[in-house]
PAZAPA-4460 file (N, C-alpha, C; in steps of 0.05 Angstrom, whole numbers, plus 32768, in hexadecimal, padded with zeros to 4 digits):
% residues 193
    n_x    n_y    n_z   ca_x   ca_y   ca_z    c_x    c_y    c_z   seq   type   mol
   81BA   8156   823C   81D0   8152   8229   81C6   814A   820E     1      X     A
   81AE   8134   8209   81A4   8131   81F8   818F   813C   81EC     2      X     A
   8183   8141   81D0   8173   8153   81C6   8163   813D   81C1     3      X     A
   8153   812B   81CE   813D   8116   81C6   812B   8124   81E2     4      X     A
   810D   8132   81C9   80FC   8139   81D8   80E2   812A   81DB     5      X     A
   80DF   811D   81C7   80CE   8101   81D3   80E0   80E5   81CB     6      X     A
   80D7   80D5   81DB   80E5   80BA   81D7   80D0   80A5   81E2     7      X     A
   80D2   8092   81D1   80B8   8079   81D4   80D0   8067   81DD     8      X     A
   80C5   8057   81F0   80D5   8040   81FE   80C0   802A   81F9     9      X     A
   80C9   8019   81E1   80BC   7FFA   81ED   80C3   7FDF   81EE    10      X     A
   80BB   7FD3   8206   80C1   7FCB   8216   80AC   7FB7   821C    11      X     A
   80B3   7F9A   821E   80A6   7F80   8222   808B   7F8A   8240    12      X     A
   809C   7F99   8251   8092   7F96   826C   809B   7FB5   827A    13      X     A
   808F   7FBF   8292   8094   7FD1   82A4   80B0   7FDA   82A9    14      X     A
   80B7   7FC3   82AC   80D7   7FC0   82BD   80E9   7FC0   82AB    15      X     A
   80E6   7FBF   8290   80F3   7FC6   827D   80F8   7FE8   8273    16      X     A
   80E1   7FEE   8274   80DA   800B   8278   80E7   801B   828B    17      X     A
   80E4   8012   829F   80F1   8021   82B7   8112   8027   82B8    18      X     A
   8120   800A   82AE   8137   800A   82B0   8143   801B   8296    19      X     A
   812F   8013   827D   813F   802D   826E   813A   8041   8277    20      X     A
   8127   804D   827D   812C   8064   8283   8136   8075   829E    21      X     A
   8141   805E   82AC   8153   806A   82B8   8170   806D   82AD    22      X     A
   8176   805B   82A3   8191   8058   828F   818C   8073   827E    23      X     A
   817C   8073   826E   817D   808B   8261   8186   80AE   8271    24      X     A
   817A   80AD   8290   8179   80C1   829E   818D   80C5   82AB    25      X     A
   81A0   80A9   82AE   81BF   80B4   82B4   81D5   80B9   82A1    26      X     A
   81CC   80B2   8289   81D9   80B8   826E   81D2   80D0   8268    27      X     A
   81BA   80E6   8274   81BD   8107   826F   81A6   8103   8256    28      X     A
   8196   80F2   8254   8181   80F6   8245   816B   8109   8251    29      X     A
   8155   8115   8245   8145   811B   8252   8130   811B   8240    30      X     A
   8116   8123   8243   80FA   8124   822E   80EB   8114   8238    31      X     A
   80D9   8118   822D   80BB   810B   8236   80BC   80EC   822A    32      X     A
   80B4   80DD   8233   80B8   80C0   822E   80A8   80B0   8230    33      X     A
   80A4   80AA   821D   8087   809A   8222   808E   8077   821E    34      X     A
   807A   8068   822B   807C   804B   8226   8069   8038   821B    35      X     A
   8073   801E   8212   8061   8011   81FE   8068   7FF3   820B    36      X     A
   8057   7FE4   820A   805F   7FC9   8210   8056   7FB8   81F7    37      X     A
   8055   7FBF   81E6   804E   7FAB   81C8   8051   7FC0   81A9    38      X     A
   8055   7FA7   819B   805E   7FBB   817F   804B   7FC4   8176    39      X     A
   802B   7FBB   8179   8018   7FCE   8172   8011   7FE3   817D    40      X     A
   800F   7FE4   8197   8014   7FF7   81AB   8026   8014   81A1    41      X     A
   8038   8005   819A   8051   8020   8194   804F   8025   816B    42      X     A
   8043   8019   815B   802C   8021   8140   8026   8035   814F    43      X     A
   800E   8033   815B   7FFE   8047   8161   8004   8069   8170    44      X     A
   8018   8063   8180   802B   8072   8189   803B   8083   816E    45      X     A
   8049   8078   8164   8052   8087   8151   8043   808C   8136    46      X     A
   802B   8090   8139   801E   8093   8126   8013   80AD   8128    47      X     A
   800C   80B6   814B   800D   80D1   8151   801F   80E2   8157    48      X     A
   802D   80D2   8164   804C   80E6   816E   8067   80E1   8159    49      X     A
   8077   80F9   8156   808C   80F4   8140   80A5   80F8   815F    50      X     A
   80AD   80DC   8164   80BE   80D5   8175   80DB   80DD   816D    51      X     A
   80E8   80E5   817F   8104   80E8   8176   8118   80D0   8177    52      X     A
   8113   80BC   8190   8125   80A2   8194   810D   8090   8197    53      X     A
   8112   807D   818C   80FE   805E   819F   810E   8048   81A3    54      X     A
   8110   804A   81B6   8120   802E   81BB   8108   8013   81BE    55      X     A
   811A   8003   81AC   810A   7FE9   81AF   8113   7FD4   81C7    56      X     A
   8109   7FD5   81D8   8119   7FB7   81E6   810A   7F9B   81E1    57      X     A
   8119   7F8F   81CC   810E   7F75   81C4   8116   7F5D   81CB    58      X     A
   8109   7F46   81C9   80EE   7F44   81C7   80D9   7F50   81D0    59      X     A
   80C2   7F52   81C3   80A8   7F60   81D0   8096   7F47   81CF    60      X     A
   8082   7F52   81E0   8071   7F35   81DB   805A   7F2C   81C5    61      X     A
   8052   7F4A   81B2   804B   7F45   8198   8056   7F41   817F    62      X     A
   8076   7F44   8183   8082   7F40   816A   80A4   7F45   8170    63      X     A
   80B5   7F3F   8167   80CD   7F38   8170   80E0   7F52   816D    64      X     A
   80D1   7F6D   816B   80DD   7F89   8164   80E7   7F92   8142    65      X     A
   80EC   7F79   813B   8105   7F87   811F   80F0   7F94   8108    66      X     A
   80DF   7F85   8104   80D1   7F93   80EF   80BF   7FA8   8100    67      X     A
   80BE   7FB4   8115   80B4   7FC8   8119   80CF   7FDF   8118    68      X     A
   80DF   7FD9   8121   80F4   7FEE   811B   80F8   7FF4   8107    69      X     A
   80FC   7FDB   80EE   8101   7FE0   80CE   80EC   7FF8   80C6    70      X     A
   80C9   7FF8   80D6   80BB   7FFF   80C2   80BB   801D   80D5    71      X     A
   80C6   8022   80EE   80C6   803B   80F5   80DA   804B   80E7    72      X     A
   80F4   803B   80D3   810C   8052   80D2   8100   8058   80B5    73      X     A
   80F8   8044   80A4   80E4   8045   808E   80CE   805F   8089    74      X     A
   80C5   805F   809D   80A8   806E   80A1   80AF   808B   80B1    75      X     A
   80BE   8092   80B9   80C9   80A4   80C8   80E0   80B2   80CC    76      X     A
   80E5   80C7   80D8   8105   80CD   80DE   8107   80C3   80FB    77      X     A
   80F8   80B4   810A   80FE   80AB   8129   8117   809F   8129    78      X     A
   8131   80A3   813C   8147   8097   8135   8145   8077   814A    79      X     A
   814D   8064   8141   8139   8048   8155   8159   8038   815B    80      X     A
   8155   803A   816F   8167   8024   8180   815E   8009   818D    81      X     A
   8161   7FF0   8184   8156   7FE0   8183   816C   7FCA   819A    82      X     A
   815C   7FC0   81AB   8165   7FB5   81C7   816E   7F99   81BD    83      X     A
   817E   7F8A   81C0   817A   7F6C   81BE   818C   7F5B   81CC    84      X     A
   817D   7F43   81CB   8198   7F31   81E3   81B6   7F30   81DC    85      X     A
   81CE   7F32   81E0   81EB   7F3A   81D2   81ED   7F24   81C2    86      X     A
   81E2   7F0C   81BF   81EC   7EF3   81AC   81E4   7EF6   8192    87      X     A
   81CD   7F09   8195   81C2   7F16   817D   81C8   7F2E   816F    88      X     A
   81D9   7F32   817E   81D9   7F51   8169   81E6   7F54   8153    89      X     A
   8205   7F3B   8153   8205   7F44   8131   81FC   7F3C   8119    90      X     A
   81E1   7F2B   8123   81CB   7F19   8114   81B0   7F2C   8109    91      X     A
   81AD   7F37   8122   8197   7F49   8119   819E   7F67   810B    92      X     A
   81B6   7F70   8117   81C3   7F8A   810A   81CB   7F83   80E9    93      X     A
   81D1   7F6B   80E1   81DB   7F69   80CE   81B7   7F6C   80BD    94      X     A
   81A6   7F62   80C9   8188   7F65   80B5   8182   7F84   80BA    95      X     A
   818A   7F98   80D0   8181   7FAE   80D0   818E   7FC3   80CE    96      X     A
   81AD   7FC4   80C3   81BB   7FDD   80C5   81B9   7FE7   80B3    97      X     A
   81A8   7FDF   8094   81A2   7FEB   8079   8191   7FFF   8080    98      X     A
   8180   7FF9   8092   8165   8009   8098   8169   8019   80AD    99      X     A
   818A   801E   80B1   8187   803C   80CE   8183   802E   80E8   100      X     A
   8180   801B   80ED   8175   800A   810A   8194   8000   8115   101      X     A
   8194   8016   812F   81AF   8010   8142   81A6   7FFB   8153   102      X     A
   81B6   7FE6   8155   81B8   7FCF   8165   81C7   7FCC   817B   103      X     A
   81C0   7FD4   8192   81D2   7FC4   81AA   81CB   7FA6   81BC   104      X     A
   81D9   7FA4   81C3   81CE   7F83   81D4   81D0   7F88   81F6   105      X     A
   81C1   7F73   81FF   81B4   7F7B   821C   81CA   7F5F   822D   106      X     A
   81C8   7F65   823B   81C8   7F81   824D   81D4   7F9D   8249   107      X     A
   81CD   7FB2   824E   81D8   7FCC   8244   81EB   7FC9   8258   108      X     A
   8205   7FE0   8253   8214   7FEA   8265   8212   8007   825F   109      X     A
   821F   8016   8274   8217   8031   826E   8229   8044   8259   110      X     A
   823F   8043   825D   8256   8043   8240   824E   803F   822B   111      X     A
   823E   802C   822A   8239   8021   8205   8223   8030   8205   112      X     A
   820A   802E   820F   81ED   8044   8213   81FD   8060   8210   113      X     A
   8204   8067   8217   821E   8086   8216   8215   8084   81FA   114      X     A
   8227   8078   81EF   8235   8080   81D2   8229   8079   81BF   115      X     A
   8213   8067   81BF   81F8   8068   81AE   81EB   807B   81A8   116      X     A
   81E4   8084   81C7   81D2   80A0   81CA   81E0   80B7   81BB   117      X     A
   81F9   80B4   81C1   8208   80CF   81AA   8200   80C3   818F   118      X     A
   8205   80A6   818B   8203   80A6   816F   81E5   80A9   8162   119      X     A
   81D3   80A9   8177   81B0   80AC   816C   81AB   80CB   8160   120      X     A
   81B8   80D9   8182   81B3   80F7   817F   81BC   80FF   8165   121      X     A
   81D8   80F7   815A   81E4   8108   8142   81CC   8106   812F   122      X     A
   81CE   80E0   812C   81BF   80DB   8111   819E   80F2   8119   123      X     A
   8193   80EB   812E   8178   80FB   812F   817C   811A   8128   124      X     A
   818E   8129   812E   8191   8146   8123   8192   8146   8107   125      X     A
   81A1   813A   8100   81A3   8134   80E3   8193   812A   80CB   126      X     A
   817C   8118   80DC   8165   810C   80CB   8155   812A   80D4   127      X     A
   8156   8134   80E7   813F   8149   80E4   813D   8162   80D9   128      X     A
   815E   8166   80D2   816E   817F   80C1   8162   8175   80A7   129      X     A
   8168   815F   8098   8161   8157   8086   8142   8155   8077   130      X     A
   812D   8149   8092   810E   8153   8093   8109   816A   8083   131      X     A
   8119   817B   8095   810C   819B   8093   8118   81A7   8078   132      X     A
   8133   81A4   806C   813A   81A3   8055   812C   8195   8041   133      X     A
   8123   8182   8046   8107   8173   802F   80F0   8188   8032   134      X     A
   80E5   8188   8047   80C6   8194   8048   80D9   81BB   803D   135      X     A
   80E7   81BA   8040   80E7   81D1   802C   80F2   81DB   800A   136      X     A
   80FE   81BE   8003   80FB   81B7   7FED   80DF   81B1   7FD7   137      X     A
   80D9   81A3   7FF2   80B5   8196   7FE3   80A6   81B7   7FE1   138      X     A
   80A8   81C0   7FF4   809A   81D5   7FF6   809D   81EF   7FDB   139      X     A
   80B5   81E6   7FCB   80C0   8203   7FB7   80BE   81F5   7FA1   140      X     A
   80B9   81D3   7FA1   80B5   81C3   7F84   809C   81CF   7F87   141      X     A
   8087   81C5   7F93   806C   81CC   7F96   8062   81ED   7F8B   142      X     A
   8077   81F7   7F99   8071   8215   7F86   807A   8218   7F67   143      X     A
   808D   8207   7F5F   8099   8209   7F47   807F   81FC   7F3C   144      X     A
   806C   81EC   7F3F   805E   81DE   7F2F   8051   81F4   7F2F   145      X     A
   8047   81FD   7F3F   802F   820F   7F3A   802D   8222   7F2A   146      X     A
   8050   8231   7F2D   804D   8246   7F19   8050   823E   7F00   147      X     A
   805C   8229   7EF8   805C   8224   7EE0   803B   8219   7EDB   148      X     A
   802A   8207   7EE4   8016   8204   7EE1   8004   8221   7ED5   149      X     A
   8007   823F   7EEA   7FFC   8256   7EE4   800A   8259   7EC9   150      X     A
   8023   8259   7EC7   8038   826A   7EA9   8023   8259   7E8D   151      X     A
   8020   8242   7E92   8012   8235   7E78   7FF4   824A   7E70   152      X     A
   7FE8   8240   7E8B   7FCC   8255   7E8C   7FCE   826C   7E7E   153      X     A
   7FE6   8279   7E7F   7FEC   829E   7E80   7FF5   8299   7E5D   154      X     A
   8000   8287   7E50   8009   827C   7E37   7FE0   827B   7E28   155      X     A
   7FD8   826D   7E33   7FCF   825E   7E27   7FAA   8277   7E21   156      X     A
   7FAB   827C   7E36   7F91   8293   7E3E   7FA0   82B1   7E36   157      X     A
   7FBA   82BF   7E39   7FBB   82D3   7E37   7FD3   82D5   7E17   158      X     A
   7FD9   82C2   7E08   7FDA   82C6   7DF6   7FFB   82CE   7DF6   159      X     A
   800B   82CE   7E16   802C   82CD   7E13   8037   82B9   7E0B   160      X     A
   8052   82BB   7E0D   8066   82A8   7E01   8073   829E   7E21   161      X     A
   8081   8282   7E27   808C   8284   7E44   8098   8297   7E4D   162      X     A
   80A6   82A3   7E3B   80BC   82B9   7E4D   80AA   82D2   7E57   163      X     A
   809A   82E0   7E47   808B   82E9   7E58   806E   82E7   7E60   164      X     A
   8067   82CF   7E6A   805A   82C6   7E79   8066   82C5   7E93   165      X     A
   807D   82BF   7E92   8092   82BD   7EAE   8093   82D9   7EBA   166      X     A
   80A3   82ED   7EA4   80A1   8305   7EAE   8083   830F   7EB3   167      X     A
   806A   8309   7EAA   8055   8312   7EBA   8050   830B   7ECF   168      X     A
   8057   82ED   7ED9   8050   82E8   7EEF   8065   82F2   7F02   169      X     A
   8083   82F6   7EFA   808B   8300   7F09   808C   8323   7F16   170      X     A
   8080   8330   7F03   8079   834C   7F01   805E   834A   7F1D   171      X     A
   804B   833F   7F10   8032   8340   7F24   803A   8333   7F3F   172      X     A
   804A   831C   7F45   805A   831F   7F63   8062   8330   7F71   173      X     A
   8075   833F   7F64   8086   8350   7F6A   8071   8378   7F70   174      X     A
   805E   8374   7F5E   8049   8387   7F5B   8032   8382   7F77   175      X     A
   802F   836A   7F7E   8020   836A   7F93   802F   835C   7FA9   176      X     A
   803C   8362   7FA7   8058   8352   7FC7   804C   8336   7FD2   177      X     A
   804F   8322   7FC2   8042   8313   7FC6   8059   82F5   7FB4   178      X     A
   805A   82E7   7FBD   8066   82CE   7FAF   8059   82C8   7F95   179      X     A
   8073   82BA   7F87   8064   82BB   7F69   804E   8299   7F6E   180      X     A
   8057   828C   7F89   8041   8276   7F89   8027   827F   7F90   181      X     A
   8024   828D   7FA0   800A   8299   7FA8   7FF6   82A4   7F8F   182      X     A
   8010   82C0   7F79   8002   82C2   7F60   8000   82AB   7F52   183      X     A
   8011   8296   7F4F   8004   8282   7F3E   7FEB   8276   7F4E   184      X     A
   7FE1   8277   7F66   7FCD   8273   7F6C   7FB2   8281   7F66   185      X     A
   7FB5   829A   7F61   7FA6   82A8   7F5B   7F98   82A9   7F3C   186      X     A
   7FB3   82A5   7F32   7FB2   829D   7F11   7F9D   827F   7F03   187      X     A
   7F9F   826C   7F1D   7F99   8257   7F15   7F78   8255   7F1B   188      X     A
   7F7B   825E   7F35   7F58   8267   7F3A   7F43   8279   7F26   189      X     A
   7F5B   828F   7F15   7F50   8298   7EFE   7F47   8284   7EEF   190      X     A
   7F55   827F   7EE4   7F56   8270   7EC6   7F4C   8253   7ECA   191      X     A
   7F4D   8247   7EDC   7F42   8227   7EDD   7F23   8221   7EEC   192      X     A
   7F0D   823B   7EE5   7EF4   823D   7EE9   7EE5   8230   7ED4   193      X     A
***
């Protein structure tokens, strides 16, 4: 039911582990799942894997969870659900709901785990729609520098004016079927020898 294809669980101890993820597996989760028993532990973990959920169940026994969640929603699109005893939650939610960090209190019940997990999944489709809308934004600024970087070159070495410097570079694109970033690549390898 849920689209979380990796998920980091960490968790003070074994038996913490276990029980989420069985909770998780009658709630219609599924994915590969990996476990951590310390906040450095799970650094290192998400330093190679780009996790979809991590649930924190805190306390941990290196550090009390919050500033590892702050610095995962910070540092990442991982969407983090952060475990805590119920007397705490609207103590610690109130320090972490600026930063994206969903708070429930423990003991879980399965109702409330329910409707988190909907609320992780949305926000996670959505931070990752958004990802991929950046990395292809970044990706067309990056070409806009370039060609304009080449258009100066084409000004400055071939003796045009911008407008057609533009139309040259757009002519020689279109002349060798090829993007005008690629020709501004070519342009720049000319001229910056």
């Amino acid at each position: 039911m849920f689209e979380f294809e990796k998920i980091l669980i960490v968790s003070p101890n074994g038996k913490g582990h276990m029980s989420l993820k069985s909770l998780l597996n009658e709630n219609g989760v599924t994915g590969s799942m990996t476990s951590c028993f310390s906040c450095s532990k799970a650094r290192q973990e998400i330093l190679s894997v780009d996790f979809n959920l991590i649930i924190i169940d805190a306390p941990l026994n290196d550090e009390n969870g919050i500033d590892l969640a702050k610095s995962i929603t910070r540092d990442s699109i991982s969407t983090v659900l952060l475990l805590v005893e119920e007397r705490y939650v609207g103590d610690i939610a109130s320090r972490v709901y600026k930063d994206g960090v969903l708070v429930l209190g423990k003991p879980l019940n399965s109702p409330l785990l329910f409707q988190s997990l909907v609320l992780c999944n949305s926000i996670n489709i959505k931070l990752r729609g958004i990802a991929t809308e950046n990395k292809k934004l970044r990706k067309k600024l990056e070409e806009i520098k370039l060609v304009n970087r080449a258009k100066f070159l084409i000004i400055e070495h071939l003796k045009l004016d911008e407008q057609k410097a533009h139309r040259y570079l757009e002519k020689r694109a279109m002349d060798q079927r090829k993007s005008k970033g690629d020709i501004a690549k070519e342009i720049l390898k000319t001229y910056q020898q």
